[in-house]
C-alpha positions in Angstrom: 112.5 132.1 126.2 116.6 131.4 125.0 117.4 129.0 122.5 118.7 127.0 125.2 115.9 126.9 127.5 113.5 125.8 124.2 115.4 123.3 123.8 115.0 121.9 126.7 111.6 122.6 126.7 111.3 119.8 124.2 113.2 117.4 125.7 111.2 118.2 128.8 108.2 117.5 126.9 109.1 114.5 125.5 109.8 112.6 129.0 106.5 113.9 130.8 104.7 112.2 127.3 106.7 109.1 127.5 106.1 109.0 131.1 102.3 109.8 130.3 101.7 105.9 129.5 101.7 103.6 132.2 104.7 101.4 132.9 107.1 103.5 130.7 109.8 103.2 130.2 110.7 99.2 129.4 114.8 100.2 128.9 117.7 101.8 130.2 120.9 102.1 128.0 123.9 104.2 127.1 124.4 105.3 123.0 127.5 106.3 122.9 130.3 107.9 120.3 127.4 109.0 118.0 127.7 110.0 113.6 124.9 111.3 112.6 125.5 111.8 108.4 122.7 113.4 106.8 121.3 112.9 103.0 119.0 115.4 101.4 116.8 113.4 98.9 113.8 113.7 96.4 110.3 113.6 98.8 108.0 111.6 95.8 111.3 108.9 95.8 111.8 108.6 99.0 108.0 108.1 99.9 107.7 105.7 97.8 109.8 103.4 100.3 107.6 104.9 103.2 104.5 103.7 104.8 103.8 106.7 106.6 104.0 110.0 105.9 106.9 112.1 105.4 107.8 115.1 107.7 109.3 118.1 105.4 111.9 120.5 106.4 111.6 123.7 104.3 109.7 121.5 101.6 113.0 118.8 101.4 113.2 115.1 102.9 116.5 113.7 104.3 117.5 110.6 105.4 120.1 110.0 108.1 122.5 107.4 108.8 123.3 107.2 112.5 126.3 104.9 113.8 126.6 104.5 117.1 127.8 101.8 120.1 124.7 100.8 123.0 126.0 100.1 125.6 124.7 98.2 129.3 120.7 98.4 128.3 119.1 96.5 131.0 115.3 96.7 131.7 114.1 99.3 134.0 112.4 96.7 136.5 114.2 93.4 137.8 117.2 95.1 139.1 120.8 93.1 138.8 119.1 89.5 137.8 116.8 90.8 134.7 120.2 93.4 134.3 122.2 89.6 134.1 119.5 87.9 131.8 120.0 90.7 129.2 123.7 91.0 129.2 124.3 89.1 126.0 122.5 91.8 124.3 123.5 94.9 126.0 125.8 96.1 124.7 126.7 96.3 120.5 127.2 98.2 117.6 124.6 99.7 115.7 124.2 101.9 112.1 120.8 103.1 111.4 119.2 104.4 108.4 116.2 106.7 109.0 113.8 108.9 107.8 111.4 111.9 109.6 107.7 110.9 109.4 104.4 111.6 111.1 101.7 109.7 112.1 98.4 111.5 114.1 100.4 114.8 114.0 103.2 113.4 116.2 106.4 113.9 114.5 109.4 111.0 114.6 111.6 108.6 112.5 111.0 105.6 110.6 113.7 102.8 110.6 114.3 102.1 107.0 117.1 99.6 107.9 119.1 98.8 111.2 122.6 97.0 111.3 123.7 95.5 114.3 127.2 93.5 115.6 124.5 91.1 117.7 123.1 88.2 116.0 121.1 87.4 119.0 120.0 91.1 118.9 118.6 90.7 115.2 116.4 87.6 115.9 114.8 89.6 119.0 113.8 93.1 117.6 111.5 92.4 114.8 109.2 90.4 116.5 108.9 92.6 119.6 109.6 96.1 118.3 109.2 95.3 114.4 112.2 96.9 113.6 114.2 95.9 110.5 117.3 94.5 112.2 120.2 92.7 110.1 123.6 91.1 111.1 126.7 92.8 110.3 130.2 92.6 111.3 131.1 96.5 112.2 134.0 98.0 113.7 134.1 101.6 115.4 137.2 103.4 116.5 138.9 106.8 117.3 142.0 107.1 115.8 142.8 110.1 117.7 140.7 112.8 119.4 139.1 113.7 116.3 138.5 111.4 113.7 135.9 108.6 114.3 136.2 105.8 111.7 133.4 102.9 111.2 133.8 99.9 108.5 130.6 97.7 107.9 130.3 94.9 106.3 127.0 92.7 105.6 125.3 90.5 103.0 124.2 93.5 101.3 127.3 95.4 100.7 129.8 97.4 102.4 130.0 101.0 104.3 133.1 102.6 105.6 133.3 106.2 106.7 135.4 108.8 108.4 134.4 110.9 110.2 136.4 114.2 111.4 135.7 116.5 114.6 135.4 120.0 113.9 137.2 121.3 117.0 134.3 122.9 118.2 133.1 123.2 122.3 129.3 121.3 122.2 126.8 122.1 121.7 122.9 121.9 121.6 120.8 122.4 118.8 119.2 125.9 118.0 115.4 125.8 117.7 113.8 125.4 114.1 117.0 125.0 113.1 117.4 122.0 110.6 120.0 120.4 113.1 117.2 120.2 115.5 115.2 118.7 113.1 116.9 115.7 112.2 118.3 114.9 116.3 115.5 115.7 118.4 113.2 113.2 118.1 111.7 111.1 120.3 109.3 108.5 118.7 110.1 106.3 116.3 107.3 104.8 113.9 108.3 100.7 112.8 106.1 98.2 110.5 106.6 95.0 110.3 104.2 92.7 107.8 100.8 94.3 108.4 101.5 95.4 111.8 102.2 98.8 113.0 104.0 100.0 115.9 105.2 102.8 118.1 107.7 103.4 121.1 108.9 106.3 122.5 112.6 107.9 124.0 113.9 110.2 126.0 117.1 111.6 126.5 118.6 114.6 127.0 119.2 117.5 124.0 122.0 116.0 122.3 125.5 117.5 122.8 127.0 117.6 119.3 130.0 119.5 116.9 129.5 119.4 113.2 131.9 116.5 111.5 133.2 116.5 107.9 132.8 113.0 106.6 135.1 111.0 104.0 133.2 107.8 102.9 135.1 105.4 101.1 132.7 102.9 100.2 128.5 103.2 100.2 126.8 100.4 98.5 125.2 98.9 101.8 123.5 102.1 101.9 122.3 102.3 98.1 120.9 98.9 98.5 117.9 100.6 100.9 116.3 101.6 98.4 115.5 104.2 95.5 116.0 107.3 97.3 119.8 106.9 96.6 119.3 108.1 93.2 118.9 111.6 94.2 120.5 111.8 97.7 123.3 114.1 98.3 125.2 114.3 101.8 124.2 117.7 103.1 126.7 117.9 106.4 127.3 115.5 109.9 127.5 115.1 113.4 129.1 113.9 116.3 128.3 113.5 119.6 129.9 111.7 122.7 126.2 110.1 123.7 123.5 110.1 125.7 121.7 108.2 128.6 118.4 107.2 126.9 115.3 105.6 128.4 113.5 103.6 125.9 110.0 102.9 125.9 107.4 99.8 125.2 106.4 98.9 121.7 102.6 100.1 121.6 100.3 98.9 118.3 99.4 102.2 116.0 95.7 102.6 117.6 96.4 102.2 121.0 95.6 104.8 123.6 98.0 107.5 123.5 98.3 110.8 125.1 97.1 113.8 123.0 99.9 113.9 120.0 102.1 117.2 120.1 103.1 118.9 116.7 106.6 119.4 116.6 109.9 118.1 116.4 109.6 116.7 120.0 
């Protein structure tokens, strides 16, 4: 099989799964003008701040921070009225910090912290998804066809990067590679008190070129947690975006389709 058709193999994979459980998937949306910047860090540290376990590349752990705009998510059922009741939420700025866990074999990401530009947004996703949302003012721009900038600013601190395109056509990730580790996933793990949760993705194999990435301030991102201490930024990605279907938030323990070992 080519590198190409593997990888979207797993893609492939990763919709007939979500669409495995009945009723999938709850959203629609658009992530668009994607960074991905990626930390190696110190496994024992970093699973300290973990409540599941950690998914190794090579014997290393990483930690990515992903900045991105969502745009038009409307629920999949309802049509143009439930499209209407969501529109104060559907579209917004988002900057995620996440790490690569697994849970029952099935490989994914944990949400370490979340930054949104929607206050409403932040009230709604810990209850339903238990994700660790938090109110930020953020502002994303091109300044020209390839440099991406994004400044942040919250309660905890203050992130500003740049990010700079590598001139590159597009393209997908190459399987096994460590690339393809840390963007193709498609379950994310969340916990929030004593209660935890899953929900799947899909999307297509992300189209990306490597970035170099200037970062002029960081201490939002140090306040996560102790991993910071070791961390060192190992490289970055950009991608124009995806059309992603996003799935219902399930309770660890429910019934779930035979888990698949991978990066899926």
């Amino acid at each position: 099989m080519s590198e190409t058709l593997a990888v979207l193999d797993g893609s492939e994979t990763a919709r007939k799964r979500l669409l495995s459980i009945r009723g999938e998937p709850l959203f629609y949306a658009d992530w668009d003008n994607v960074i991905f910047i990626h930390y190696q860090t110190d496994p024992q540290e970093l699973q300290r701040c973990i409540p599941y376990h950690l998914d190794l590349y090579d014997g290393s752990a990483f930690v990515s921070l992903v900045a991105f705009t969502m745009r038009g998510m409307r629920p999949r059922f309802g049509g143009s009225l439930s499209a209407l009741f969501f529109k104060p939420i559907s579209t917004h700025h988002f900057l995620n910090v996440r790490t690569y866990v697994t849970d029952e074999a099935e490989a994914g990401i944990y949400f370490m912290q979340e930054w949104l530009s929607s206050r409403l947004a932040t009230w709604l996703g810990p209850c339903s998804f238990g994700l660790p949302y938090r109110f930020a003012q953020m502002d994303y721009h091109r300044n020209h066809e390839h440099e991406q900038r994004g400044k942040i600013e919250a309660s905890a601190g203050s992130f500003h990067f740049c990010a700079t395109l590598e001139p590159n056509d597009p393209g997908i990730c190459a399987p096994g590679s460590l690339d393809e580790f840390l963007l193709e996933r498609y379950t994310a793990f969340t916990q929030f008190g004593k209660c935890r949760r899953f929900f799947r993705i899909w999307h297509e194999p992300w189209q990306r070129v490597p970035a170099d990435i200037q970062i002029a301030t960081d201490r939002l991102i140090q306040s996560t947690g102790r991993w910071w201490r070791s961390a060192r930024c190992i490289g970055a990605n950009y991608s124009t975006g995806v059309k992603v279907w996003m799935g219902w938030p399930h309770a660890i323990g429910d019934s779930r389709v035979i888990p698949l070992i991978g990066y899926e």
